[in-house]
C-alpha positions in Angstrom: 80.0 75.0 48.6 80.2 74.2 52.4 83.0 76.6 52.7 80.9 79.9 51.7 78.7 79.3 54.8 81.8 80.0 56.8 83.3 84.1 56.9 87.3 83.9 57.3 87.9 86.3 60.8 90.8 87.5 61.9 91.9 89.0 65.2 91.9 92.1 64.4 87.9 91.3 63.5 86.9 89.9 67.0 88.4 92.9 68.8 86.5 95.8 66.8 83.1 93.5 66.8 83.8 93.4 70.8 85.0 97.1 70.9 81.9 97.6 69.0 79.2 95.9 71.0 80.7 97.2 74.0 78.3 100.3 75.9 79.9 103.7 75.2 79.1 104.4 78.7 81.2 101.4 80.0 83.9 102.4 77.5 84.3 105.9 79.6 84.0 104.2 83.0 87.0 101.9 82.1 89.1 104.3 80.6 88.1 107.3 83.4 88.7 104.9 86.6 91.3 103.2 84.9 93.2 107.0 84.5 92.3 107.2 88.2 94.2 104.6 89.7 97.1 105.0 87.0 97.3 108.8 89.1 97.5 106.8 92.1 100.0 104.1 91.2 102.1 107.4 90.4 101.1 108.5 93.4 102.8 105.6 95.0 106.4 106.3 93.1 105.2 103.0 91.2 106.7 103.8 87.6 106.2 100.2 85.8 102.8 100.3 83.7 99.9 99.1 84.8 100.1 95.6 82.9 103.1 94.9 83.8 102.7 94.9 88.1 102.5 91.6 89.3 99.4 90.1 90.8 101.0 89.6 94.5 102.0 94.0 93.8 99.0 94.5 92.4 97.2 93.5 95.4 98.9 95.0 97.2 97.8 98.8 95.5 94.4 97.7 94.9 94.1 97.8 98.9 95.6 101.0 99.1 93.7 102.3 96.3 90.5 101.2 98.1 91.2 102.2 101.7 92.1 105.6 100.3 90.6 106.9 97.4 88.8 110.4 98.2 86.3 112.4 95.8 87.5 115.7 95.0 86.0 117.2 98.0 87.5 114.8 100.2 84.9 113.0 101.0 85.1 108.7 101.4 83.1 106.8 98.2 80.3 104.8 99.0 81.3 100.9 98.2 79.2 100.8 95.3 81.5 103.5 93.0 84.6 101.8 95.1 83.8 97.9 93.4 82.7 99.8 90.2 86.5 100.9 89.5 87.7 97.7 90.5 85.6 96.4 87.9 86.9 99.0 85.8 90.6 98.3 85.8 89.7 94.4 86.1 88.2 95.3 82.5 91.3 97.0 81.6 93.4 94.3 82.5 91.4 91.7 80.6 91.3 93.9 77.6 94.7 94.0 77.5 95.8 90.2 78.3 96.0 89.9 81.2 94.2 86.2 82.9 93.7 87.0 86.4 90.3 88.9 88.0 91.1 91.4 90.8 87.4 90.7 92.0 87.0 86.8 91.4 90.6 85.0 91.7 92.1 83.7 94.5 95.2 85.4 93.6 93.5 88.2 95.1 92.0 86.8 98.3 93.4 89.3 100.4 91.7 92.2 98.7 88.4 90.2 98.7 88.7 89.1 102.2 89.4 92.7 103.3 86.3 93.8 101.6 84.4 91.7 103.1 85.5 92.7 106.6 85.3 96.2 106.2 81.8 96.0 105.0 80.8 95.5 108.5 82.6 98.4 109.7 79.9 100.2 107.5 76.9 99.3 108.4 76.6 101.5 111.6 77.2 104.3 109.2 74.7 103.0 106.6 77.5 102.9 103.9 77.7 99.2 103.5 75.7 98.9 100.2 77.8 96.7 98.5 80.6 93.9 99.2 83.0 96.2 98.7 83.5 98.3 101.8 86.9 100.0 102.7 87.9 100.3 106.8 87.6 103.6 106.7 85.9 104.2 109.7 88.9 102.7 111.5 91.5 105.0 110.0 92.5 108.2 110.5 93.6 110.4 107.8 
């Protein structure tokens, strides 16, 4: 009797419950920013998928990616939209196995450290609204 209190899951179970749960919203972010710096990795001759760049690479074009990104019209992203791709392909990379956090792992202290540096470049210009800050004000296109 004890064992009809239990439901058998499988994998493929968990994954559409999460899938399910997940904000439809958040699903378009991820997959729209995720698209995004996919175009720039190309952009960077960079041919290997994203899953399967190492974490010392990745780095590497998650700075570049940062420092310059552009809207459409050219003009710079304020650091809020610029940590909420990060977040983006951070979710993209969990999603799909990977174990490391572009925002949180000190794999990725570089990226984090330059963030936190350029955030002061920002304030004079009243951009620096979140952690995420890119030297932009120091670079010249």
């Amino acid at each position: 009797m004890a064992s009809d209190r239990f439901v058998k899951l499988s994998e493929a179970d968990i994954k559409s419950f999460s899938e399910e749960q997940e904000d439809v919203n958040t699903k378009k972010k991820t997959l729209y920013d995720s698209k995004l710096f996919k175009e720039f990795l190309t952009s960077e001759d960079e041919r290997r998928e994203l899953l399967e760049i190492p974490a010392s690479e990745l780095q590497q074009f998650a700075i570049k990616f940062v420092l310059g990104v552009r809207k459409k019209n050219d003009e710079e992203y304020e650091p809020s939209f610029l940590r909420g791709f990060l977040q983006s392909v951070d979710r993209f990379l969990r999603k799909n196995g990977c174990t490391f956090s572009l925002l949180n792992d000190k794999e990725f202290c570089e990226l984090q450290e330059i963030f936190k540096k350029s955030k002061n470049n920002l304030k004079p210009l009243g951009k620096a609204t979140s952690q995420i800050a890119p030297m932009r004000s120091q670079m010249k296109k």
